[in-house]
N, C-alpha and C positions, 0 to 999 in steps of 0.2 A: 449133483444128481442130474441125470442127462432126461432131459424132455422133449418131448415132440417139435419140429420147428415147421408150421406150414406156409408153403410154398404162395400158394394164390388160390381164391374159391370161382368157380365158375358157377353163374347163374344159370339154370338150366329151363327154356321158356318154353312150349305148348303149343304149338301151330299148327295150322291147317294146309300146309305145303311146303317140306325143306328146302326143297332146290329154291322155289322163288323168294322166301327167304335168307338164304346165304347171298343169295345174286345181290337183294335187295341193300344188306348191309354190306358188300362190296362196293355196286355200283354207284351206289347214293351217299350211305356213311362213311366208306373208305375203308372198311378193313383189310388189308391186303390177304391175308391167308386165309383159306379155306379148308376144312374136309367135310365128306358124307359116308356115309355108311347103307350098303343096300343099296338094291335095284329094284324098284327104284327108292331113293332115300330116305328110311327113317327115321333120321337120326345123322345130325351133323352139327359143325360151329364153325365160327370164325374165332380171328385172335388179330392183334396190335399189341405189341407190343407186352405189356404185362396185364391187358385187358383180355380175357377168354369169354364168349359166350357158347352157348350149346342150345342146338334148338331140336327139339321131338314131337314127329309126328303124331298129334292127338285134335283130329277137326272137335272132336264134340268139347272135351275138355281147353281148347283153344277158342271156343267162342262164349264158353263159360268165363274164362280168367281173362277176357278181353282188358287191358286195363293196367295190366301187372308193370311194373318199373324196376327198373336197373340204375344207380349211380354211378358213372365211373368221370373218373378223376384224371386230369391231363395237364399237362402245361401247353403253351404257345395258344391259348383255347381261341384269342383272336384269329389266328388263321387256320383252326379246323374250324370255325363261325363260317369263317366266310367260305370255306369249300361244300359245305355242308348248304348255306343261304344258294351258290353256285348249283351244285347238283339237285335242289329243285324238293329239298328236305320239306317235309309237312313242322315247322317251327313251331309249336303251338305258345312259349314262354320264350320272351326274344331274350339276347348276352344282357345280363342286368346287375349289378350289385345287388348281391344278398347281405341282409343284419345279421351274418352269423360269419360274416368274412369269406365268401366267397364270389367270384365272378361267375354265373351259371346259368344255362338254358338248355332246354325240351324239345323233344321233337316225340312226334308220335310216329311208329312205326308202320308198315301195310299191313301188322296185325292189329293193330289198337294200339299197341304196349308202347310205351313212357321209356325213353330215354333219358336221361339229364346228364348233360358233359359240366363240369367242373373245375376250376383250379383254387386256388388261395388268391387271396388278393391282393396286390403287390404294387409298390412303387406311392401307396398311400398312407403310407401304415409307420411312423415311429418307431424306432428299436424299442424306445424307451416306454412306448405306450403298454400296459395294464402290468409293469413291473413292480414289484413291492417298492413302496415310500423309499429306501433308505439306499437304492442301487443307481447305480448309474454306469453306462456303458461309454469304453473308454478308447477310440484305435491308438492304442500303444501297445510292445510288445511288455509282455509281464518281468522283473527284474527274475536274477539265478533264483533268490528268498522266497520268489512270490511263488515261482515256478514248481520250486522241490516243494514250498508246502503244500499246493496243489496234486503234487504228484503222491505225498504221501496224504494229502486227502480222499483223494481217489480210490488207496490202495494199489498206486502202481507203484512202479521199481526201478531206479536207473542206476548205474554205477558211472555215468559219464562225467567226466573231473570237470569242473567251471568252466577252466579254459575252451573245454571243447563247445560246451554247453552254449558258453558267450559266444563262442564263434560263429553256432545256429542261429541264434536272437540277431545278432549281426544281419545277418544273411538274410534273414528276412523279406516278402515284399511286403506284408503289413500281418496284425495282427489287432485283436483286441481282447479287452479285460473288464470285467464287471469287477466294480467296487461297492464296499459297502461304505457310502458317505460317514456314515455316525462314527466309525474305528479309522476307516483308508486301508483296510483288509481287501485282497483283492481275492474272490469269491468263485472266479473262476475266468477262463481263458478261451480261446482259439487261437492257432497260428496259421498262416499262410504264408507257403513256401515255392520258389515256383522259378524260371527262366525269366519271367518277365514279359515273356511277348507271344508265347505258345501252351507253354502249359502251368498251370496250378496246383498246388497239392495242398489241400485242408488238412491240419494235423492239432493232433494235442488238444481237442473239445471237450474241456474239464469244467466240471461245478460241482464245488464241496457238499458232500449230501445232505445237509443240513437245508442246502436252498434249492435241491431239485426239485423239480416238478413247479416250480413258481414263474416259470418263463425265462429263468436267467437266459438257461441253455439257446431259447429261439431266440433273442435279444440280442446274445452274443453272435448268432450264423446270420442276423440280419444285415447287423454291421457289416460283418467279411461279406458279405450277397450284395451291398450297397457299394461300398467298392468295388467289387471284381464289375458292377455293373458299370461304374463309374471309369473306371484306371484297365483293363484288362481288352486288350483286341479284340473286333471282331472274329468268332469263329474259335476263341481260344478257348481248351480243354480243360477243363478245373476236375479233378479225381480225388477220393478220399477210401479209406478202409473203414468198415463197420459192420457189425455183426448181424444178424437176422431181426433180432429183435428191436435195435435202433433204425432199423432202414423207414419206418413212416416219418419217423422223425428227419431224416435227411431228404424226402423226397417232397415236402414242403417246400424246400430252398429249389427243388428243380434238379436234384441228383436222381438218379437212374440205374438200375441192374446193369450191367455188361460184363460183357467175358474178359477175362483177366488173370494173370500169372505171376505169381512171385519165387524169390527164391528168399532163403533167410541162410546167412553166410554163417556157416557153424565150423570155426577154424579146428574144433577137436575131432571133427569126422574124419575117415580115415578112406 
């Protein structure tokens, strides 16, 4: 059944002047892009990245909702802090560890309104911390046995013959595998595949649905995140495919929308 897939929602906020507003989240927040609408303005936003805001001219109703807030969520957050501390930002909640696992802090804007920048929290945090009792995560790549029954847990499909298959696992630069201690069932995977010194490519991030939803899956992307942090070059490219629906789940580890092309090699096309 095909259903709706949405894109990104834009906060849409109430002020009492667009132009010094747009300026304001340019010259002090950093968003690089801008439009307006009307002469003079009103009605405009900015944008970064996969962050949109929209602002509209309404002084009476903008000093009514003095107050209103936005979340938005980024990575590198230590150095938009400090550009943001730099540009002479109104801070009101300084970079803090939150009890709900995030690094975060506020700033108020020249209308009132609440900002909070945000990331996940990272480089503190166990793969193995709030996993069910009986799992444990593993950097090893998964045997041909562990692999196909992952594959037919999944509901995926390969006809690729061992040999070839071994010769992937081979090739490897690392991978890892959630096991279930109590049996030595291995419950699900990721692989990473890569040159080695430029680029990375995350592949095959399986967990038998029986243990979805229990953190295997972020467990297992911790591990391969702990690595590439640890083993992988400055400045090096790490890429994956995924579908609309798993993209928050990937953009925890610090992956990102970009433009991108593939071909799929169809030898019966004519």
């Amino acid at each position: 059944m095909i259903e709706p897939v949405f894109s990104h929602a834009e906060p849409m906020l109430q002020v009492s002047d667009v132009t010094e507003t747009v300026k304001y989240w340019q010259e002090v927040l950093g968003f690089p892009n801008q439009w307006t609408w009307g002469d003079p303005p009103s009605h405009g936003g900015v944008s970064w990245h996969g962050a949109f805001i929209q602002f509209s001219h309404n002084s009476e109703f903008a000093e009514k909702a003095r107050g209103q807030s936005i979340w938005i969520r980024v990575t590198h957050i230590e150095i938009l802090y400090g550009m943001h501390q730099k540009n002479g930002a109104d801070i009101v909640m300084p970079l803090s560890r939150q009890p709900y696992g995030f690094d975060e802090y506020v700033i108020r804007d020249l209308n009132g309104n609440y900002i909070a920048f945000a990331s996940p929290a990272s480089g503190k945090t166990k793969s193995s911390e709030n996993l069910p009792g009986p799992v444990k995560i593993t950097g090893r790549p998964p045997t041909i046995i562990e692999y196909r029954n992952l594959i037919q847990a999944v509901g995926w499909s390969t006809s690729v013959p061992d040999k070839m298959l071994q010769s992937q696992l081979d090739q490897l630069q690392y991978a890892a595998v959630a096991e279930n201690v109590e049996n030595g069932e291995v419950i699900g995977c990721a692989l990473l595949m890569g040159d080695g010194f430029s680029f990375y490519y995350v592949k095959d991030v399986m967990v038998q649905p029986a243990w979805q939803g229990k953190r295997v899956g972020t467990a297992i992307m911790q591990e391969i995140s702990r690595w590439l942090g640890e083993n992988a070059p400055d400045k090096a490219m790490v890429g994956l495919f995924t579908g609309e629906t798993l993209k928050p789940f990937y953009q925890q580890f610090h992956f990102g929308p970009t433009f991108g092309m593939i071909r799929i090699i169809d030898k019966n096309a004519k």
